[in-house]
C-alpha positions as CSV (number, residue, x, y, z in Angstrom):
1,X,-14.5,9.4,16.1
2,X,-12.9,12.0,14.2
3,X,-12.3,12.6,10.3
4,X,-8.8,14.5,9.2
5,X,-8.7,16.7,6.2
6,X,-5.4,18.4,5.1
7,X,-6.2,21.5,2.7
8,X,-4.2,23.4,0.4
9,X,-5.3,25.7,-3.0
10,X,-8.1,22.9,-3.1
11,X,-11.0,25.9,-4.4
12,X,-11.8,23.6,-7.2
13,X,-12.2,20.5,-5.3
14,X,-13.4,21.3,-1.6
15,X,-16.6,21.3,-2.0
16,X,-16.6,17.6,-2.9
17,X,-14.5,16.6,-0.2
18,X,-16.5,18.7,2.2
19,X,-20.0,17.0,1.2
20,X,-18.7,13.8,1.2
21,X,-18.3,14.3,4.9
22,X,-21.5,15.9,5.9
23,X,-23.8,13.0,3.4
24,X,-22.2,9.7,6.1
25,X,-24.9,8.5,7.4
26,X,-23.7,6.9,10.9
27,X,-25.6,5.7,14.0
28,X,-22.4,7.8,16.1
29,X,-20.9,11.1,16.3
30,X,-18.0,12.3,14.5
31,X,-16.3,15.6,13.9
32,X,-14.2,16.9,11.4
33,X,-10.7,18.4,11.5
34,X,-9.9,20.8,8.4
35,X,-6.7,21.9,8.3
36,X,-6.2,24.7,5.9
37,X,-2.6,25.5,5.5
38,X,-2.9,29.3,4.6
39,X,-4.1,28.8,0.8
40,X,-3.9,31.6,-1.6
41,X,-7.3,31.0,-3.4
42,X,-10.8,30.4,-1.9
43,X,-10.6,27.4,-0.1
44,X,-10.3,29.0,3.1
45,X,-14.2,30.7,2.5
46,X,-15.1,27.6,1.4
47,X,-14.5,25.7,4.6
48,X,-15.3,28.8,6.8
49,X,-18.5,28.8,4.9
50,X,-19.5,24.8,5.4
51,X,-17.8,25.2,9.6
52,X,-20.6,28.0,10.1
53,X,-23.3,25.9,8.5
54,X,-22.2,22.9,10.2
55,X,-20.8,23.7,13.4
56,X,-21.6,20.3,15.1
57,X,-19.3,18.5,12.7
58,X,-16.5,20.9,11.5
59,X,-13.6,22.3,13.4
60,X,-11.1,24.1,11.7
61,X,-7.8,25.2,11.9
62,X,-6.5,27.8,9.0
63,X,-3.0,29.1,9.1
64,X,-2.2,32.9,8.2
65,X,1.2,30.9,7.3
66,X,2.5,27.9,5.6
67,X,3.3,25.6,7.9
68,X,4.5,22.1,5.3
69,X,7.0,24.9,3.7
70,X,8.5,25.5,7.5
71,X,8.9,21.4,7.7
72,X,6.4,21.4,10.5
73,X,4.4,18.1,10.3
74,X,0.9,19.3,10.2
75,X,-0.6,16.4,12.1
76,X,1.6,15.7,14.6
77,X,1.5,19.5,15.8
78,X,-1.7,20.5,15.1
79,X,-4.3,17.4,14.0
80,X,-3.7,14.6,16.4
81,X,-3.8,16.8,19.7
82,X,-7.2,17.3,18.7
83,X,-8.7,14.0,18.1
84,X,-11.3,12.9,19.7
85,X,-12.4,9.0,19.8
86,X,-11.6,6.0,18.7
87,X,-11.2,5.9,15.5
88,X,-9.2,8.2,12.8
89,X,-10.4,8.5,9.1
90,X,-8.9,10.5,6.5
91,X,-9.4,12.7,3.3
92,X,-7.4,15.3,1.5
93,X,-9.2,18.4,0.0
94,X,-9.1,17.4,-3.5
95,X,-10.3,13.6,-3.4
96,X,-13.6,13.0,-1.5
97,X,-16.0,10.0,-0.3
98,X,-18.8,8.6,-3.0
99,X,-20.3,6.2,0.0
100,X,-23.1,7.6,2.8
101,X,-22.3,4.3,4.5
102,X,-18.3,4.3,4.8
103,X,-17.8,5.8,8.2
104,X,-20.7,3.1,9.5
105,X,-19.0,0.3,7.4
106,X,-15.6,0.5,8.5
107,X,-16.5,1.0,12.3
108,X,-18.8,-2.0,12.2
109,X,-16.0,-4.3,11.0
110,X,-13.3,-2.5,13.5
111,X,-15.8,-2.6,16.5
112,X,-15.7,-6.7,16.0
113,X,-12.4,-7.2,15.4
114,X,-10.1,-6.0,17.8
115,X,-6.9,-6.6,16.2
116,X,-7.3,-4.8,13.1
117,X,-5.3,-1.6,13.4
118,X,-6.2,-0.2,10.0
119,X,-9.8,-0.5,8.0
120,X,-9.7,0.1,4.2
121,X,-12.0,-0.1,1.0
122,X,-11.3,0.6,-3.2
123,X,-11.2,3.6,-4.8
124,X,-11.8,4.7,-7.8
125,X,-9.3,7.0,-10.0
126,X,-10.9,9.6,-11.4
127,X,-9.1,12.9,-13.8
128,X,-8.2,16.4,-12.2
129,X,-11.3,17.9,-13.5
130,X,-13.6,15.3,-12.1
131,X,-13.7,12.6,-15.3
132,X,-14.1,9.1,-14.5
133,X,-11.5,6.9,-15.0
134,X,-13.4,3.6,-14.7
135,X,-10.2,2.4,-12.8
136,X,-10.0,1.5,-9.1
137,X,-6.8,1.6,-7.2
138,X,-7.3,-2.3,-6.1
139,X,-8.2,-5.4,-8.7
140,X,-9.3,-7.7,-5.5
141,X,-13.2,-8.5,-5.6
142,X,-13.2,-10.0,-2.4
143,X,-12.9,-9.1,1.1
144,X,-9.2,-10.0,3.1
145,X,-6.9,-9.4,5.2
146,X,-3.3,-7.5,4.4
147,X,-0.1,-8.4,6.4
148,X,3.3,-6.4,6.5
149,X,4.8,-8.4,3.9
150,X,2.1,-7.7,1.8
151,X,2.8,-4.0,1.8
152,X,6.4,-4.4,1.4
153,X,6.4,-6.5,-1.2
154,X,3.8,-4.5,-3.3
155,X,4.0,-1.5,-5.2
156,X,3.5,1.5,-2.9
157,X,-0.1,2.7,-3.5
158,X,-1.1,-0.5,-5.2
159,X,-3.6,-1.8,-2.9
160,X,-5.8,1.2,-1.4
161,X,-5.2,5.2,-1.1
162,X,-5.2,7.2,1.5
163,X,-8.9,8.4,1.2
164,X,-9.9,4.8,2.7
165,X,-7.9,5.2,5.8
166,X,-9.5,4.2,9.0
167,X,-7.3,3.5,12.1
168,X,-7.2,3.0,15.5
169,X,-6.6,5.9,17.5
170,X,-4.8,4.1,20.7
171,X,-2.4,2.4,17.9
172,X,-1.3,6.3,16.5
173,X,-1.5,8.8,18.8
174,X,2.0,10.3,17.4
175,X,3.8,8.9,14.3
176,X,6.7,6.7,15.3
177,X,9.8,8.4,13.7
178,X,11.3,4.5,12.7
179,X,8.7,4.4,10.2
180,X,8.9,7.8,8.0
181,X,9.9,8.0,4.6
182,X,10.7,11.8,3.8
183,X,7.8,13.3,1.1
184,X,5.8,9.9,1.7
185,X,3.2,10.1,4.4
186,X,0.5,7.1,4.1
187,X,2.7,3.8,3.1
188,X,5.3,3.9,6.4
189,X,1.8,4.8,8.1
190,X,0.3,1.7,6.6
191,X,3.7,-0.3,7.1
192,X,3.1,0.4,10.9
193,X,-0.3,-0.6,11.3
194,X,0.4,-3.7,9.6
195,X,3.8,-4.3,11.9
196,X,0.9,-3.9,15.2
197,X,-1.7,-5.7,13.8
198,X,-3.7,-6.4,10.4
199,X,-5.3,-4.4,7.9
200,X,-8.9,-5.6,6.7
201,X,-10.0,-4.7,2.7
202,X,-13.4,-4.1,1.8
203,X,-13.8,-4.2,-2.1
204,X,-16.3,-1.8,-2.0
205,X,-15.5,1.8,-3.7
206,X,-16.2,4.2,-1.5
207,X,-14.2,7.2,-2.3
208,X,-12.4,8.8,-5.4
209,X,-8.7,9.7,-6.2
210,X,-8.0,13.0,-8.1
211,X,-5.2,12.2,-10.4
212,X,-2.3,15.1,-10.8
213,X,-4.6,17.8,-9.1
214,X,-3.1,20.9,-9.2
215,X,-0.6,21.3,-6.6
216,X,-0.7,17.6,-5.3
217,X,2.1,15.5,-4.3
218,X,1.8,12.9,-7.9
219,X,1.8,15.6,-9.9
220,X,5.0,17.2,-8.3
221,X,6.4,14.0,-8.7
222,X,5.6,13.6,-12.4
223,X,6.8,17.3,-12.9
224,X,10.0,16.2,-11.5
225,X,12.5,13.0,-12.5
226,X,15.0,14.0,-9.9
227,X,12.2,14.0,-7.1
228,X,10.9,10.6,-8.2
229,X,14.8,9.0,-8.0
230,X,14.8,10.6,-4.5
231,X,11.1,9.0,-3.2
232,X,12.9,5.8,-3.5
233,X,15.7,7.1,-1.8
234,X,13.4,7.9,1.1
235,X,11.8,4.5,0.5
236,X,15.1,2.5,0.7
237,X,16.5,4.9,3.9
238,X,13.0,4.2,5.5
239,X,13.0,0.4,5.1
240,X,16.2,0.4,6.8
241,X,14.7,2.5,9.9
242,X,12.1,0.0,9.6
243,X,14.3,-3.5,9.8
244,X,16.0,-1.9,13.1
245,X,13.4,-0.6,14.6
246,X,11.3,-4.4,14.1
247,X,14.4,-6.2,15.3
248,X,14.2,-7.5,11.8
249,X,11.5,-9.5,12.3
250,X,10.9,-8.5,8.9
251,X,14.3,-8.8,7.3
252,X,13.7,-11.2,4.3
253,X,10.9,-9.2,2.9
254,X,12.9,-6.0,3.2
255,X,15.5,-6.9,1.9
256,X,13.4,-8.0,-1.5
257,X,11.5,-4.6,-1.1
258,X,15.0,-2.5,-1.0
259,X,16.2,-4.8,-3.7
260,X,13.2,-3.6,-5.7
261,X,13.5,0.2,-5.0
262,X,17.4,0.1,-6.1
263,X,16.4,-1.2,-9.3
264,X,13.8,1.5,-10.2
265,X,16.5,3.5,-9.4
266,X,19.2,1.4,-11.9
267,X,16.1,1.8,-14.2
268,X,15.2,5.7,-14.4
269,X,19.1,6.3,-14.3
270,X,19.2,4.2,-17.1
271,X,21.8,2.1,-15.3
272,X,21.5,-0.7,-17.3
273,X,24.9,-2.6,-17.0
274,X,24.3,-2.3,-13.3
275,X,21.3,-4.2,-13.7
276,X,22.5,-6.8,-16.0
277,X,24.8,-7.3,-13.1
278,X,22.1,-7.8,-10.4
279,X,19.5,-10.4,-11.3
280,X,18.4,-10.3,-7.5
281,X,17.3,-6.5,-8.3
282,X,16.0,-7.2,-11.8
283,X,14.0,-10.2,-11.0
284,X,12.3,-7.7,-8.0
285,X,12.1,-4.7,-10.1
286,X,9.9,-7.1,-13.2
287,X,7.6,-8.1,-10.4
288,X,6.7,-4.1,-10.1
289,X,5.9,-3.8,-14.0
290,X,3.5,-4.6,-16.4
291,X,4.4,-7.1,-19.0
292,X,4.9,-4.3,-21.5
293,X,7.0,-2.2,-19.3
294,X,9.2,-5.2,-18.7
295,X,9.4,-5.7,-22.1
296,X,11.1,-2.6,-22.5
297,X,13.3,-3.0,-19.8
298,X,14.8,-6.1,-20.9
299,X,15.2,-5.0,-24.5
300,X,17.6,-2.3,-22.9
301,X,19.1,-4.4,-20.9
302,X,19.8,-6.9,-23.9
303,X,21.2,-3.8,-25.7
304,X,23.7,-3.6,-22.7
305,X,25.0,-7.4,-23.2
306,X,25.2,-7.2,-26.8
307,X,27.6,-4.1,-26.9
């Protein structure tokens, strides 16, 4: 099998990531693909450093350019070409895996259970400078079983992160193009596997979620309003790609999902009389919230009706 780790200015958090990998403890081979994407600090040492210690499980690839700011996708182009197995797990160089047993785990269950096309476990949140959170990314206690309409109509994010990932290789050689949301890499990836089979949840936490690390995709987004109006933009385009490309097998639950992403939109734009209009959007957008948050929301929308 092979593990896939995507790198950038990650000198403060690498060397997590990195021994997470080398501590699994598995009963197979695996190698792992870092792909450093020519960072300006140390991170590139860091990985040449653990790649000559460790040549039977590292393989690099470090750019002298950045490729992400030339809008080449990274894994398509250079990753995937060079798996090798079965299976495909994933980490990004500034979260990293807490459990020697993951890898072992998560083949296991996929070994015995052909359909599932995606494996996945908790993870706990954690600050940028390493500080627990005592918060996991998933509530659920028990073990089960997640369909495509459970991914649509959650919160993206809200059941497991990225760092879980384990998939089938066959199922994902090259990412289908009907399910891409611009800026958003793991939920269309997610929404796929689910459209091709199931993905299976263990409650167990067995990696760790660097909130707002410097340079990561949240923080850009909590830098930037504008960017966050736009990711459900891209969510809303992409669920359309998604309905045509599915024949719209899936059209009821899309449909709710869209009507949920048009009313964060309403929301942040503060477009409240066009949500007093639309209780189809409002009723989706207070399933999203917590009970303070809707709260809020409906004491602006009142404000609208009263004027």
């Amino acid at each position: 099998m092979t593990v896939c780790c995507l790198a950038y200015n990650h000198e403060k958090y690498i060397r997590s990531t990195l021994e997470g990998f080398i501590r699994q403890k598995t009963t197979f081979r695996f190698k792992v693909i870092v792909h450093d994407d020519a960072s300006t600090d140390n991170t590139r040492n860091i990985i040449k450093e653990y790649a000559e210690k460790y040549p039977d499980i590292f393989e690099t690839i470090l750019q002298d350019e950045n490729r992400y700011q030339k809008g080449i996708d990274v894994e398509d182009e250079y990753i995937f070409p060079k798996v090798e197995g079965k299976y495909v797990a994933a980490c990004e160089g500034d979260d990293y895996w807490t459990d020697e047993n993951k890898l072992q785990l998560q083949v296991e269950y996929m070994e015995k259970h052909p359909d599932c096309t995606l494996c996945v476990h908790n993870t706990e949140k954690i600050f940028e400078n390493g500080d627990r959170m005592k918060k996991n990314i998933n509530v659920c206690r028990r073990e089960r079983d997640y369909s495509f309409e459970d991914l649509a109509l959650a919160e993206p994010g809200s059941y497991f992160h990225f760092s879980s990932f384990m998939w089938r290789y066959d199922k994902m050689k090259i990412k289908n193009p009907a399910f891409e949301m611009e800026g958003i890499g793991d939920y269309p990836m997610a929404l796929y596997l689910a459209s091709v089979g199931y993905i299976h949840y263990i409650p167990r936490v067995m990696s760790r979620y660097r909130m707002n690390s410097v340079g990561s995709w949240s923080c850009s987004m909590n830098s930037d309003h504008s960017k966050k109006i736009a990711q459900h933009r891209n969510i809303i385009k992409g669920f359309r790609l998604i309905d045509k490309e599915t024949d719209n097998r899936y059209s009821p639950v899309i449909k709710k999902a869209i009507a949920r992403e048009e009313a964060k939109i309403m929301a942040m734009e503060k477009n409240y009389s066009a949500l007093l209009k639309s209780p189809r959007r409002f009723a989706a957008l207070c399933r999203t919230l917590t009970h303070k948050a809707v709260r809020g929301v409906c004491d602006k929308v009142q404000a609208v009706r009263c004027r």
